[in-house]
C-alpha positions in Angstrom: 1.5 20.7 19.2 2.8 17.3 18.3 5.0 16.9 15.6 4.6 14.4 13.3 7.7 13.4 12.7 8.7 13.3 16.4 6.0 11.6 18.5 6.8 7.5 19.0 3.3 6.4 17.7 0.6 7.0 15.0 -2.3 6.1 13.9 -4.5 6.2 10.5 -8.4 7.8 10.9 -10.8 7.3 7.8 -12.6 10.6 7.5 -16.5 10.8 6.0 -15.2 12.1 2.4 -13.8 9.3 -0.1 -10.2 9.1 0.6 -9.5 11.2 2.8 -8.0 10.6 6.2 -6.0 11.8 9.8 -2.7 11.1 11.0 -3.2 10.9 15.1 -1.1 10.5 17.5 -2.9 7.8 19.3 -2.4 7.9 23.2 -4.3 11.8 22.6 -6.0 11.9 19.4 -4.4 14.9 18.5 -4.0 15.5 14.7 -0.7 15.9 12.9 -1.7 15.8 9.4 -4.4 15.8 7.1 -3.9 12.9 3.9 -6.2 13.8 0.9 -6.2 13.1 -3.1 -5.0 15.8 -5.1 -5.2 14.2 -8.4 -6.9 10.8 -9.0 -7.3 9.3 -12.9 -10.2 8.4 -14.5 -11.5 4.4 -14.5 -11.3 3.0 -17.9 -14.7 2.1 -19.6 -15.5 -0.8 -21.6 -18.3 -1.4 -24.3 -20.6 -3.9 -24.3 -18.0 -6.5 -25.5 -15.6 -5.8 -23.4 -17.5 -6.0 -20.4 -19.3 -9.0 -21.3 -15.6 -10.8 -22.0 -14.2 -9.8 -18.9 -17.2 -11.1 -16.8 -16.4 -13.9 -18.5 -12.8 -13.9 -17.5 -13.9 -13.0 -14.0 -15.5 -16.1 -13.6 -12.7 -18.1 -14.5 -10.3 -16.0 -12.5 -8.6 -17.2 -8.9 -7.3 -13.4 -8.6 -10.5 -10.5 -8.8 -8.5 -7.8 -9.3 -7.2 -9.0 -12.5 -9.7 -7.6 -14.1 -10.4 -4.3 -13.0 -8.2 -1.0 -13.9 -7.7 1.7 -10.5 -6.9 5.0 -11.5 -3.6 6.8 -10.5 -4.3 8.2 -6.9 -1.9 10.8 -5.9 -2.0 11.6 -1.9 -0.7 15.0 -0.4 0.3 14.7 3.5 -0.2 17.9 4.8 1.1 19.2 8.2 -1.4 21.4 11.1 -0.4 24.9 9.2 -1.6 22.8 5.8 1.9 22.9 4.7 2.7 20.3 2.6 5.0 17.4 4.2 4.9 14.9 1.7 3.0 13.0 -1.2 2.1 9.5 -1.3 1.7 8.4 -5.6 0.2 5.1 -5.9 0.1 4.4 -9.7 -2.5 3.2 -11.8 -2.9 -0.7 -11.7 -3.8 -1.8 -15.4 -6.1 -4.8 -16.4 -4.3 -8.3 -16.3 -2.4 -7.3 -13.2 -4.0 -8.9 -10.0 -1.5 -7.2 -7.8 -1.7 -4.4 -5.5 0.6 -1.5 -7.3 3.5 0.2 -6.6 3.0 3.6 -4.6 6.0 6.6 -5.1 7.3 8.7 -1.5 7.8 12.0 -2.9 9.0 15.1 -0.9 7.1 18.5 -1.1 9.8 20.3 -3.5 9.7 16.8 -5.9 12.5 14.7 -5.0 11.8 11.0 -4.6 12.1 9.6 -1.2 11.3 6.2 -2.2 8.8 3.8 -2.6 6.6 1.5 -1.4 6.9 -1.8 -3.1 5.6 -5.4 -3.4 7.3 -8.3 -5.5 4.5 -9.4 -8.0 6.1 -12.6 -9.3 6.9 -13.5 -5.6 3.3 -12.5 -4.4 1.7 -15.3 -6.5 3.9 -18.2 -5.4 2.9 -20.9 -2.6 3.4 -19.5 1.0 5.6 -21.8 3.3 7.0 -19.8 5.7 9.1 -21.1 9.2 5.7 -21.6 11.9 6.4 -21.7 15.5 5.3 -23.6 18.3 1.9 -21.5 18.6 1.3 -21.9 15.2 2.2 -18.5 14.4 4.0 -18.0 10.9 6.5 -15.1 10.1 6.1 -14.4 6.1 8.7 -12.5 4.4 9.0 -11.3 1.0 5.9 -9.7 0.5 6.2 -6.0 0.6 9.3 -3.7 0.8 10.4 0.4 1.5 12.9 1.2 -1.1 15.1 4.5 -0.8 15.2 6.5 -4.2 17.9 4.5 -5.4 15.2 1.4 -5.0 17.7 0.1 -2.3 15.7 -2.0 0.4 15.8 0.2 3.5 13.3 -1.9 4.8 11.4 -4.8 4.7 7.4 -5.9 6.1 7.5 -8.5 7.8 4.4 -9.9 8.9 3.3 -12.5 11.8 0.1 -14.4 11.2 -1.8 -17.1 12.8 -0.9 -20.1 10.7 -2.3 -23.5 12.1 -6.1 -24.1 12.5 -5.6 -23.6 15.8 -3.8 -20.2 16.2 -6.1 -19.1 13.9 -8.9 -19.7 16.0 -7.1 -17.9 18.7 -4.9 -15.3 16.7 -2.2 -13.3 17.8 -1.1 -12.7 21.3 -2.3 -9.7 22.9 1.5 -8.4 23.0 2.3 -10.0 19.3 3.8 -7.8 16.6 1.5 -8.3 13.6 3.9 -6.2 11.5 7.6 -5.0 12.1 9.6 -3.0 9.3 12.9 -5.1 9.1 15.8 -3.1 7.8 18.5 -5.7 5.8 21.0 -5.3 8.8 17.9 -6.7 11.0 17.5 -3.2 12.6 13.8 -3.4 13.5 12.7 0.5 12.6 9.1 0.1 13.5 6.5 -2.6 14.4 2.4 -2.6 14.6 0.3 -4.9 16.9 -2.7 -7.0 16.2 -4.9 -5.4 13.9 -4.6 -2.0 15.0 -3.6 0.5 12.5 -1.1 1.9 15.1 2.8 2.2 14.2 5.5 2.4 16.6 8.4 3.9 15.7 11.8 3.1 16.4 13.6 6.5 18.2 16.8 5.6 15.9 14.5 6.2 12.7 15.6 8.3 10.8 12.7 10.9 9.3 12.6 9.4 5.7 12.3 5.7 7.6 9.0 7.2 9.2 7.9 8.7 6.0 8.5 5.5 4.6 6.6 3.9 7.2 3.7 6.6 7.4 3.5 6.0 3.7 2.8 2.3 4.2 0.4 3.3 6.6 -1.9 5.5 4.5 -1.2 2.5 1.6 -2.7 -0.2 3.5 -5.5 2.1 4.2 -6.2 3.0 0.5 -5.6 -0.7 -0.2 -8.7 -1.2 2.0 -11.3 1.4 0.0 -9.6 0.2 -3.4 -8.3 -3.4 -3.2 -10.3 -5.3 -0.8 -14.0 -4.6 -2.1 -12.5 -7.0 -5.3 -13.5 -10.0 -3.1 -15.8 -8.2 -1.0 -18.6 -6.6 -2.0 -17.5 -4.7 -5.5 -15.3 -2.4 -6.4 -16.5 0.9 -7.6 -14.3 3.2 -9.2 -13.1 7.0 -7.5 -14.1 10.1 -8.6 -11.8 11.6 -10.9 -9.8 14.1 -9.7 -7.7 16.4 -12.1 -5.6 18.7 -11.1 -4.8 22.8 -12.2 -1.5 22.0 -12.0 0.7 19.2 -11.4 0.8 18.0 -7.9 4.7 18.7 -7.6 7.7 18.6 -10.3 8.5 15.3 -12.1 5.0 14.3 -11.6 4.3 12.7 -15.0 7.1 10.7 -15.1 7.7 8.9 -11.6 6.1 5.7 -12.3 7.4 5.6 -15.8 10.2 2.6 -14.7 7.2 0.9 -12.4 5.2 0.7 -15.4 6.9 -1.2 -17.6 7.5 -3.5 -15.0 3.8 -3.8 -14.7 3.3 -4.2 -18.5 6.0 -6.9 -18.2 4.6 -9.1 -15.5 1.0 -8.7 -17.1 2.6 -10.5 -20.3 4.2 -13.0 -18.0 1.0 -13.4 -15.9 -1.1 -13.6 -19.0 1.2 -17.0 -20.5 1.7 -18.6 -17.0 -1.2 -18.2 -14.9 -4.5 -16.9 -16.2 -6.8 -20.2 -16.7 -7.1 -21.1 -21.4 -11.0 -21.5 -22.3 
């Protein structure tokens, strides 16, 4: 039985039921662990007012997700005997903040791994990033694996095509699309194309790949939650409260995220949302 946090590759399945996925191991399909909510917050509603004002605001608005509230999703990882390896805490993202949030790495017994990060301020800033002779750009700055002492342990780097051309053609069959940089320029794991498939790095150490994993089952939340803002809607979860909390220190993991969040809101709010 593969071992999740032994085999060189994995891969990220969408299952029928809302938010809930497989970790494979891709070059067999074997399942090593199953990723499902155990405690999702309710959407905000608005009265008639409200709702008419921020379709208003939406109109205006170069950034859809500005105006919509997602819940608190909390994610337990759980191995093939259903033991619990790991939770994955993304926290709520309020109205006024068109970013993507922070999501908390949280071991079974509690204890914060780390976190899986994104630079709001930076996020929002004009892209010029070094483009090579194919026209393929490497963008830094965008997303980050901190350690629980929010130390970069690693950074996502991404290659994309960049010129008219090289997007016409995209990325090289053989081409990297994402590689998790560590800040000594160790490269701990990278991700072709558009595949959904990470390969690790043997010299990773097991909170790197949870880190990593982590990212992995981010990017595919990102795609049920944060894409259908420009897409074609975006439609709330269904709330999910647990008996008990998920694990201990639950209530107060993101309480440092979110007053980061309430900050850059104000500062978004005075600098960037469109007057009128």
């Amino acid at each position: 039985m593969a071992d999740l946090f032994e085999i060189p590759l994995v891969t990220i399945v969408n299952l029928p039921q809302d938010l809930h996925y497989q970790l494979t191991e891709p070059s067999t399909g074997e399942i090593v662990a199953q990723v499902s909510p155990v405690a999702v917050g309710a959407a905000w509603r608005e009265g008639t007012l409200g709702r008419l004002f921020r379709k208003a605001k939406r109109a205006r608005s170069i950034y859809p997700g500005e105006t919509y509230h997602v819940p608190r999703i909390t994610f337990r990882v759980a191995g093939a005997r259903n033991e619990t390896l790991f939770f994955v805490d993304r926290a709520d993202k309020l109205i006024g903040n068109p970013c993507i949030p922070n999501s908390a790495v949280v071991a079974a017994d509690g204890g914060v791994l780390g976190y899986i990060t994104n630079d709001h301020y930076h996020i929002l800033r004009a892209v010029d990033p070094p483009v090579d002779a194919n026209g393929i750009a490497t963008v830094r700055g965008m997303g980050f694996l901190l350690d629980h002492h929010n130390n970069v342990v690693g950074e996502v780097v991404r290659r994309a095509p960049w010129t008219p051309h090289a997007m016409k053609a995209g990325l090289p069959p053989d081409e990297y699309a994402v590689s998790f940089e560590g800040p000594d320029g160790s490269v701990w794991g990278r991700r072709k194309g558009e595949e959904l498939i990470v390969e690790f790095n043997p010299d990773a150490s097991r909170t790197l790949r949870i880190l990593m994993i982590s990212n992995l089952i981010c990017g595919k939340a990102d795609e049920r939650l944060y894409t259908p803002f420009t897409t074609s809607g975006y439609t709330p979860p269904e709330p999910l409260e647990p008996a008990t909390e998920p694990y201990p220190g639950y209530q107060g993991v993101h309480e440092s995220y979110m007053q980061y969040q309430e900050k850059f809101i104000k500062w978004f709010q005075r600098n960037v949302v469109p007057s009128g």
